[in-house]
C-alpha positions as a LaTeX table, in Angstrom:
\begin{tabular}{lrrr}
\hline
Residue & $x$ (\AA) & $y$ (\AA) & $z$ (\AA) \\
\hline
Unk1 & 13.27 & $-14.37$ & $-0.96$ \\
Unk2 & 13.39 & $-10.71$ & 0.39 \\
Unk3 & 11.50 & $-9.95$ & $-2.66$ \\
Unk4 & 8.75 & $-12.34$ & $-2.34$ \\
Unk5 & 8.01 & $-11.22$ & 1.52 \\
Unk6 & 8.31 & $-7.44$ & 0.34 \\
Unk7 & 5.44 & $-8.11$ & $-2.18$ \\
Unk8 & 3.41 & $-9.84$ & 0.50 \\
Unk9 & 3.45 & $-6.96$ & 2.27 \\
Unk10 & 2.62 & $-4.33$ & $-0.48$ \\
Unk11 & $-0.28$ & $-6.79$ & $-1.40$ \\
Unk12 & $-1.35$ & $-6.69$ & 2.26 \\
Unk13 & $-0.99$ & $-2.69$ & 2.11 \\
Unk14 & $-3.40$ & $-2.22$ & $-0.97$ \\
Unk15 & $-5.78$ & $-4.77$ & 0.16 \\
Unk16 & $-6.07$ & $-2.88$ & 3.73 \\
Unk17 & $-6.18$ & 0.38 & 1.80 \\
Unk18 & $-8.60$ & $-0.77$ & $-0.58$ \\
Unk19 & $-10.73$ & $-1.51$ & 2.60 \\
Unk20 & $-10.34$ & 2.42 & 3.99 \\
Unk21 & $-11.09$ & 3.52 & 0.62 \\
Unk22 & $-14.40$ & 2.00 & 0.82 \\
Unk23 & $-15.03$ & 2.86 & 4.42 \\
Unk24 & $-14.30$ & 6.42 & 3.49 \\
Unk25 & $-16.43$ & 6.66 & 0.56 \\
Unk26 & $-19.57$ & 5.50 & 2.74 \\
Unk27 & $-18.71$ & 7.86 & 4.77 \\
Unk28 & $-18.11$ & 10.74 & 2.08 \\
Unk29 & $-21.80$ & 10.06 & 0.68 \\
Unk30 & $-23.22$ & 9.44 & 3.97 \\
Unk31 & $-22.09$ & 13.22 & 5.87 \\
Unk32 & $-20.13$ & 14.90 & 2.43 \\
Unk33 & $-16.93$ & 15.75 & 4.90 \\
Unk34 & $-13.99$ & 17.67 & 3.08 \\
Unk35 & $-12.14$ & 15.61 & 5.86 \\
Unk36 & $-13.55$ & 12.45 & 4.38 \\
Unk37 & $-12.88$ & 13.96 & 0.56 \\
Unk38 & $-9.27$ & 14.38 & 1.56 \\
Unk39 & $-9.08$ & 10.95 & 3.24 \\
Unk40 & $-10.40$ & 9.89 & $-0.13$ \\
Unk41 & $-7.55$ & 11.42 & $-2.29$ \\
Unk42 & $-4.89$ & 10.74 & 0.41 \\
Unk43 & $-6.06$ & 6.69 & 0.38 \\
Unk44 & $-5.76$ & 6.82 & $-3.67$ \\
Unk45 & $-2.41$ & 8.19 & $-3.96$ \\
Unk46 & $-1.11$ & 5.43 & $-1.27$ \\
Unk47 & $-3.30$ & 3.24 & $-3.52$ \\
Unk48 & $-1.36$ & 4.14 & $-6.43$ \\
Unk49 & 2.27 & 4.07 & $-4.77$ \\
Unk50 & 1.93 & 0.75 & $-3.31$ \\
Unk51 & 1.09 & $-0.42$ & $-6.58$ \\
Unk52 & 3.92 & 1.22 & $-7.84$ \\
Unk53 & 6.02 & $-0.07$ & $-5.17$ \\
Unk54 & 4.89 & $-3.86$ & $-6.47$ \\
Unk55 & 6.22 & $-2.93$ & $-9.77$ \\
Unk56 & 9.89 & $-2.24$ & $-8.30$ \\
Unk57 & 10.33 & $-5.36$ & $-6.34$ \\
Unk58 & 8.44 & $-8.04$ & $-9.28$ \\
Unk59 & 11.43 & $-9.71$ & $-9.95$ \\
Unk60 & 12.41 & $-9.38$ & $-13.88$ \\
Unk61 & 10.22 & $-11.65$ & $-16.46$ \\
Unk62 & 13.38 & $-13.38$ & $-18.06$ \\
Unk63 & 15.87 & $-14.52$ & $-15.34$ \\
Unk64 & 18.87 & $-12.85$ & $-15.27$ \\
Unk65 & 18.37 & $-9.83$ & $-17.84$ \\
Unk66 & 18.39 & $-7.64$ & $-15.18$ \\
Unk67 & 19.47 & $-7.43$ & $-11.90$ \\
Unk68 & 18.51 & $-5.37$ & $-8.77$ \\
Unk69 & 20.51 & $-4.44$ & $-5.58$ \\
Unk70 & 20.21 & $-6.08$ & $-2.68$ \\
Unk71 & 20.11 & $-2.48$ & $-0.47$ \\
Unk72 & 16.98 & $-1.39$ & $-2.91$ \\
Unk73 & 15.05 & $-4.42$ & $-1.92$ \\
Unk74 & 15.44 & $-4.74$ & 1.78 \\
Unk75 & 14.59 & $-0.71$ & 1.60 \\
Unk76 & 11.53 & $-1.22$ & $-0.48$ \\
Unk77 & 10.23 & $-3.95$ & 2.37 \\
Unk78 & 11.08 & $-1.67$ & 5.06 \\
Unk79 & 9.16 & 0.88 & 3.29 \\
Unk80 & 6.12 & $-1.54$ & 3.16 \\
Unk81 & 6.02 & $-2.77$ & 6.15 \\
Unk82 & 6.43 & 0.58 & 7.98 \\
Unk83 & 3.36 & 1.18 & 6.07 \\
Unk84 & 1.64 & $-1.98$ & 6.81 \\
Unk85 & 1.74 & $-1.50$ & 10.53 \\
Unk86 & 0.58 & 2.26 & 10.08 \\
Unk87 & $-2.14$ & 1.19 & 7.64 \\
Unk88 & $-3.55$ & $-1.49$ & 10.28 \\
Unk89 & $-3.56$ & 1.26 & 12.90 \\
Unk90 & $-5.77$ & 3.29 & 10.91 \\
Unk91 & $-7.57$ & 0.36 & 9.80 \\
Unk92 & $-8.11$ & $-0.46$ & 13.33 \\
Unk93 & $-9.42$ & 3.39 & 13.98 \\
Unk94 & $-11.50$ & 3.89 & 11.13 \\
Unk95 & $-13.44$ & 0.57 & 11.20 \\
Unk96 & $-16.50$ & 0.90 & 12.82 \\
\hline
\end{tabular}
């Protein structure tokens, strides 16, 4: 179940950073910041390792053929949620 919530939460995390990606860009083209840029390339790295992170808590395709510990899961959900709540923070700052 652990793994189920944990990918909740990583789907929550790239949907919220999808949304700063796109705030960012409007802002990139709008005033060409190197603050934005970097906002830009920070955003699509998280992008990348929450979709990484997704990978690592799918449960296997055929049941049983391979089998995950218990102390990796409940650290990959604290990871995402940690991120979640900073991600809505910045969310919450950013949107204008």
């Amino acid at each position: 179940m652990l793994k189920y919530v944990g990918m909740a939460v990583a789907l929550a995390n790239i949907s919220i950073i999808v949304v700063l990606l796109s705030v960012y860009w409007k802002n990139y083209v709008k005033w060409k910041s190197e603050y934005t840029l970097g906002l830009l390339i920070f955003g699509t790295f998280l992008l990348v390792q929450n979709i990484l992170s997704m990978g690592f808590l799918a449960p296997p395709l055929p049941p049983g053929s391979f089998t995950q510990e218990q102390g990796k899961d409940y650290a990959l959900f604290l990871i995402n949620v940690s991120q979640l709540i900073a991600l809505s923070a910045l969310l919450k700052i950013s949107w204008k």
